[in-house]
TITOR-892489 format. One line per 5 residues: number of its first residue (from 1); their letters; for each residue x, y, z of N, C-alpha, C. Coordinates in nm, 3 decimals. Example, Ala and Ser with C-alpha at 12.3 -4.5 7.8 and 13.67 -1.06 7.14 Angstrom:
// TITOR-892489
1	as	1.319/-0.569/0.780/1.230/-0.450/0.780/1.320/-0.330/0.780 | 1.285/-0.225/0.708/1.367/-0.106/0.714/1.290/0.003/0.787 $
END
This chain:
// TITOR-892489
1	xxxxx	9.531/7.874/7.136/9.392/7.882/7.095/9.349/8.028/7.084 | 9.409/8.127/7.196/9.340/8.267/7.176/9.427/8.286/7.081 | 9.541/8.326/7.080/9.629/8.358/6.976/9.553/8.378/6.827 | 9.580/8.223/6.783/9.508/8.193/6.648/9.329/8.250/6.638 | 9.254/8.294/6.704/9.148/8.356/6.702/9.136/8.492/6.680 $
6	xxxxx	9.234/8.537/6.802/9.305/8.705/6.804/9.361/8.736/6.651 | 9.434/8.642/6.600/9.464/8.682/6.460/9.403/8.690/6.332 | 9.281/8.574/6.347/9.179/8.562/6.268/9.092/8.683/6.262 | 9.060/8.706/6.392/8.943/8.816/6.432/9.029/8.928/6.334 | 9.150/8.929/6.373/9.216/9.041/6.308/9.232/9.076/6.178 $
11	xxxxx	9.234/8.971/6.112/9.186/8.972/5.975/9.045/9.000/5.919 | 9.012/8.939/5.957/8.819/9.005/5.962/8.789/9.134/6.011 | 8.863/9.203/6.079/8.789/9.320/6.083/8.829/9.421/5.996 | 9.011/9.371/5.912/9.087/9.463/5.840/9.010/9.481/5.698 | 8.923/9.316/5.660/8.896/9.304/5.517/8.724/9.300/5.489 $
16	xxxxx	8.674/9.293/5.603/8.567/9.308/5.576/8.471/9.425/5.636 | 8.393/9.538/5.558/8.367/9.635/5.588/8.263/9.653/5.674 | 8.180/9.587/5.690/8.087/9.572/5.827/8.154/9.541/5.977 | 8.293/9.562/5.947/8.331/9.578/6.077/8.401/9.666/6.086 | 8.388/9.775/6.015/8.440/9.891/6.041/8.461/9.974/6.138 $
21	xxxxx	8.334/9.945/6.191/8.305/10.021/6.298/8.282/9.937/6.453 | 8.341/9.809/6.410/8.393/9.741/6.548/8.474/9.773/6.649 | 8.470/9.780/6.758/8.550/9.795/6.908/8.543/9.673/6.974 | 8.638/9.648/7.030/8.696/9.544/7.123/8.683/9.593/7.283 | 8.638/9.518/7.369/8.633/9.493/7.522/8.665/9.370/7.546 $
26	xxxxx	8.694/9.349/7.659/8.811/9.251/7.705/8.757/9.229/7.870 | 8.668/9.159/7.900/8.638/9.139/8.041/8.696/8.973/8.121 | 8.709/8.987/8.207/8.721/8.893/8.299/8.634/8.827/8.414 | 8.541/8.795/8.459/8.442/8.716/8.543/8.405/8.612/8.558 | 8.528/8.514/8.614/8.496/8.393/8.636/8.496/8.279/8.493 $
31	xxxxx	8.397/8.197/8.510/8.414/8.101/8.373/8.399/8.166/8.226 | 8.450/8.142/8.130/8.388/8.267/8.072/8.289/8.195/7.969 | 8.283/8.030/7.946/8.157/8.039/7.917/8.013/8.106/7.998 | 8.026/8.123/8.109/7.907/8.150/8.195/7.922/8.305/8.115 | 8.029/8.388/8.129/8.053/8.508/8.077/7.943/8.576/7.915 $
36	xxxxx	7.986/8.467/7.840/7.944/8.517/7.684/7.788/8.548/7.628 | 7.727/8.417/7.757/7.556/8.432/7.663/7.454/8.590/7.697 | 7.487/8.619/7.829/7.442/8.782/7.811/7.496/8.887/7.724 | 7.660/8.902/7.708/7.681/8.965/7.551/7.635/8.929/7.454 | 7.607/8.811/7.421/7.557/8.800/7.276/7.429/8.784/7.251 $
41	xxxxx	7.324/8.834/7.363/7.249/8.867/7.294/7.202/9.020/7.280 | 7.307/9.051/7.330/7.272/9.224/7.285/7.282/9.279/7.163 | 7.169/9.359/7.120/7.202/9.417/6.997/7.318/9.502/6.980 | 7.388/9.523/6.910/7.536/9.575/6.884/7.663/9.485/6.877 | 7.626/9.379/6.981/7.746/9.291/7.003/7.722/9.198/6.817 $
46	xxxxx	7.882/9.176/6.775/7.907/9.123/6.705/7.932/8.968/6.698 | 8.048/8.969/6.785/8.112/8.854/6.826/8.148/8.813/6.988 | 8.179/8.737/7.045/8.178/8.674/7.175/8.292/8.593/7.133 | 8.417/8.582/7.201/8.513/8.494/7.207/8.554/8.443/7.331 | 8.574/8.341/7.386/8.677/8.275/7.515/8.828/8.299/7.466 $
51	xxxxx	8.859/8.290/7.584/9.025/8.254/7.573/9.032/8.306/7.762 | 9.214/8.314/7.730/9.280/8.370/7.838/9.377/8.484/7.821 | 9.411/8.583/7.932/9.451/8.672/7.890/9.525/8.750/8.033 | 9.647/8.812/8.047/9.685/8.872/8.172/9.791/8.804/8.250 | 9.830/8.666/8.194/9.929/8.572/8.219/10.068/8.613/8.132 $
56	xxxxx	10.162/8.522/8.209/10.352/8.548/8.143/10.316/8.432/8.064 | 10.249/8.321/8.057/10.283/8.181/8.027/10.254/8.210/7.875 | 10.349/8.199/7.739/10.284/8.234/7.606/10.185/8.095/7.556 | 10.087/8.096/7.522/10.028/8.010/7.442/10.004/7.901/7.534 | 9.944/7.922/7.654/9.902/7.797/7.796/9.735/7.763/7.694 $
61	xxxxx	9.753/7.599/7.748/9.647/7.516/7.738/9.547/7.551/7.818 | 9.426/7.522/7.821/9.317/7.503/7.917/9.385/7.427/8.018 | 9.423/7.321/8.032/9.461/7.255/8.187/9.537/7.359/8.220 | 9.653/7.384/8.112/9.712/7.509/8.231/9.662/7.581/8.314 | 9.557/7.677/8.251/9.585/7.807/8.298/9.394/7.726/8.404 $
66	xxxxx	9.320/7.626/8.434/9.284/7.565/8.485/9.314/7.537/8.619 | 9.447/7.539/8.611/9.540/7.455/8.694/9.590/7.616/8.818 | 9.542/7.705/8.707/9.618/7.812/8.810/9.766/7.908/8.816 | 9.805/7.801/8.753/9.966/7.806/8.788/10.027/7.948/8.684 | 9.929/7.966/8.540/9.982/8.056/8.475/9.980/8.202/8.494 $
71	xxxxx	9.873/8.227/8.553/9.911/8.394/8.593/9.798/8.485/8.488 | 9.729/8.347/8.394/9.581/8.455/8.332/9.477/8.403/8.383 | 9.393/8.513/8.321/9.260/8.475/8.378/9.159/8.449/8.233 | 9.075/8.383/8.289/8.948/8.337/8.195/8.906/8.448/8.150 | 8.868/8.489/8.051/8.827/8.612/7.982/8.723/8.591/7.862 $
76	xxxxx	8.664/8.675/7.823/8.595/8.721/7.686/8.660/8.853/7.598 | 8.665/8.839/7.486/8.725/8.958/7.383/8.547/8.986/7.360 | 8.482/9.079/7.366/8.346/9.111/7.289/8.387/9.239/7.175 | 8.267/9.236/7.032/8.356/9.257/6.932/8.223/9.370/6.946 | 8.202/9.512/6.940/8.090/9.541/6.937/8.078/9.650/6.818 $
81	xxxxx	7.960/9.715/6.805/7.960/9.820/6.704/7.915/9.908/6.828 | 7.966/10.070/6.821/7.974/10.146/6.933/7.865/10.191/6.890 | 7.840/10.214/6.763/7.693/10.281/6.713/7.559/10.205/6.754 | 7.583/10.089/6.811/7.465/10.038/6.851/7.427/10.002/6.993 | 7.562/9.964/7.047/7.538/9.994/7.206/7.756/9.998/7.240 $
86	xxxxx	7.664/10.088/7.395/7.800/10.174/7.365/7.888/10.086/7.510 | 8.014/10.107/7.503/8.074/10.030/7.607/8.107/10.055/7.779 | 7.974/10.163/7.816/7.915/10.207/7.922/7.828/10.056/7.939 | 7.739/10.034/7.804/7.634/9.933/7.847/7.683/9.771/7.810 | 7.817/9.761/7.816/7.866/9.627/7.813/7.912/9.590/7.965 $
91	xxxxx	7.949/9.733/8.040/8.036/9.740/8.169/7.918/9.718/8.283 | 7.773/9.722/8.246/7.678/9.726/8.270/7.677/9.560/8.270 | 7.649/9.502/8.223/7.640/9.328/8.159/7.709/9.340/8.262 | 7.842/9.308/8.173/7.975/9.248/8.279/7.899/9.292/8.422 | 7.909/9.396/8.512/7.862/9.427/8.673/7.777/9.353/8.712 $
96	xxxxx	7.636/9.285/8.618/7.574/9.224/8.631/7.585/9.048/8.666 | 7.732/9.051/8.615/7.720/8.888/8.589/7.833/8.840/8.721 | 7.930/8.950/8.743/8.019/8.913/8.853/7.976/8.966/9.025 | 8.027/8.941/9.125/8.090/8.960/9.240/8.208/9.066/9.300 | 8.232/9.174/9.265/8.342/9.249/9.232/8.425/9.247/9.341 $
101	xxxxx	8.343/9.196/9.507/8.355/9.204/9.605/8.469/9.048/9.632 | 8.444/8.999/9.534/8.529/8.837/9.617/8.686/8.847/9.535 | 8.739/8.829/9.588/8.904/8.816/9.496/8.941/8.693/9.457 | 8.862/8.594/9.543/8.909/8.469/9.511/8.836/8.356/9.382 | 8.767/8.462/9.284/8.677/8.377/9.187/8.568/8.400/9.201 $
106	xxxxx	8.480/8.357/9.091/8.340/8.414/9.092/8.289/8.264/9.180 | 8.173/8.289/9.248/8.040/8.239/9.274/8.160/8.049/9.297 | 8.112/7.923/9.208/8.168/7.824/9.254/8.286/7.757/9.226 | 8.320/7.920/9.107/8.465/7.849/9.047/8.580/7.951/9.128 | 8.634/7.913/9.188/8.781/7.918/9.224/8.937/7.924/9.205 $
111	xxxxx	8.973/8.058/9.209/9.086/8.087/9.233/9.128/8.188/9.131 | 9.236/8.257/9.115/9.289/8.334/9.078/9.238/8.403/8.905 | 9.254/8.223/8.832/9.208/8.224/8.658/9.068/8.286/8.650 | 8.959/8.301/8.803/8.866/8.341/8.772/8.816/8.439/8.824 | 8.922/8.529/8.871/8.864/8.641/8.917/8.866/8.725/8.812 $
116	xxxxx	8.768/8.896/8.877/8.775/8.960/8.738/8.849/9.039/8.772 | 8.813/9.127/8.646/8.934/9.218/8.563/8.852/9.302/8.441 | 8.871/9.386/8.403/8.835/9.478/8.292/8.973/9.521/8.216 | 9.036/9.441/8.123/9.135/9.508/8.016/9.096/9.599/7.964 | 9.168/9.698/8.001/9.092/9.852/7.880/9.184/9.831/7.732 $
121	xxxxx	9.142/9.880/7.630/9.213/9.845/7.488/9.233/10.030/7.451 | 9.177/10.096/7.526/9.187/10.224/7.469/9.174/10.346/7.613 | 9.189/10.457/7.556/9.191/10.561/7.661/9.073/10.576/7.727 | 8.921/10.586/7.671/8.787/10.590/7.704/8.833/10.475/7.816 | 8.832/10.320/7.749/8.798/10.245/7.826/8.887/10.234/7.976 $
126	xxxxx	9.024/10.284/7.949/9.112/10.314/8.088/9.020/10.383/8.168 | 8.999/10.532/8.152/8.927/10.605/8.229/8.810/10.556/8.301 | 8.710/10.452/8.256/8.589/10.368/8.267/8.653/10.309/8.387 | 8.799/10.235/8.382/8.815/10.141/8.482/8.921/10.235/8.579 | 8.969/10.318/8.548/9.045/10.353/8.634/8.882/10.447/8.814 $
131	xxxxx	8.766/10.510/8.719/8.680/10.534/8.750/8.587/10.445/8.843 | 8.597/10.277/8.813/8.512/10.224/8.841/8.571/10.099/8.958 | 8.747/10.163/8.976/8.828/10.112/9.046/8.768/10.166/9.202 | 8.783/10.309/9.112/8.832/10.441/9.268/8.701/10.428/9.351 | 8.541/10.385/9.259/8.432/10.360/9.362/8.439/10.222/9.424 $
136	xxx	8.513/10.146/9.378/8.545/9.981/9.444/8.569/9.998/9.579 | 8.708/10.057/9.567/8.791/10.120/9.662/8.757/10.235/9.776 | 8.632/10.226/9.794/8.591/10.351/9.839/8.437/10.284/9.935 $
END
């Protein structure tokens, strides 16, 4: 299911020019429908996707990775324009919506598929998390 979306998205951003100036973030917090409705209504945000992501298992079902057993977690891809809000104020959202403090899942969902995570897709966004690790940790 992510797969075939990931590839679609990917086509859409190659052929159509209003997404030129799209960037990708990649968060993790628990369910990720609960995840999507504060990104999308921000101005800048484009798109809002579910899936899973951070697992060995290639191409796991919802019961799978449900189930635990696969090794990803529940996630959102958000598709944004940087010119309109920048991905300081998505990391902002995301902080807002999770627990950073629990390892074992957000709030009533449980276990591993729903804890978070911040995938960085680029160097900015490494630095963001490698940054926002070291005050976790501290």
């Amino acid at each position: 299911m992510y797969k075939l979306s990931y590839y679609l998205l990917i086509f859409i951003i190659l052929f159509n020019p209003s997404y030129s100036k799209t960037q990708q973030a990649i968060f993790a917090g628990g369910c990720f429908w609960c995840m999507e409705p504060p990104f999308e209504k921000i101005n800048g945000v484009k798109e809002v996707y579910s899936g899973f992501t951070g697992g060995n298992e290639k191409n796991p079902s919802y019961k799978d990775v449900a189930n635990g057993k696969t090794g990803h977690r529940e996630a959102i891809l958000v598709l944004f324009d940087n010119e309109k809000v920048s991905y300081n104020k998505l990391l902002d959202i995301f902080w807002s919506q999770i627990n950073p403090t629990d390892p074992d899942g957000q709030f009533v969902d449980r276990g591993f598929q729903y804890s978070t995570a911040i995938f960085y897709l680029n160097e900015e966004q490494k630095k963001w998390r490698k940054f926002l690790k070291k005050i976790l940790n501290n």
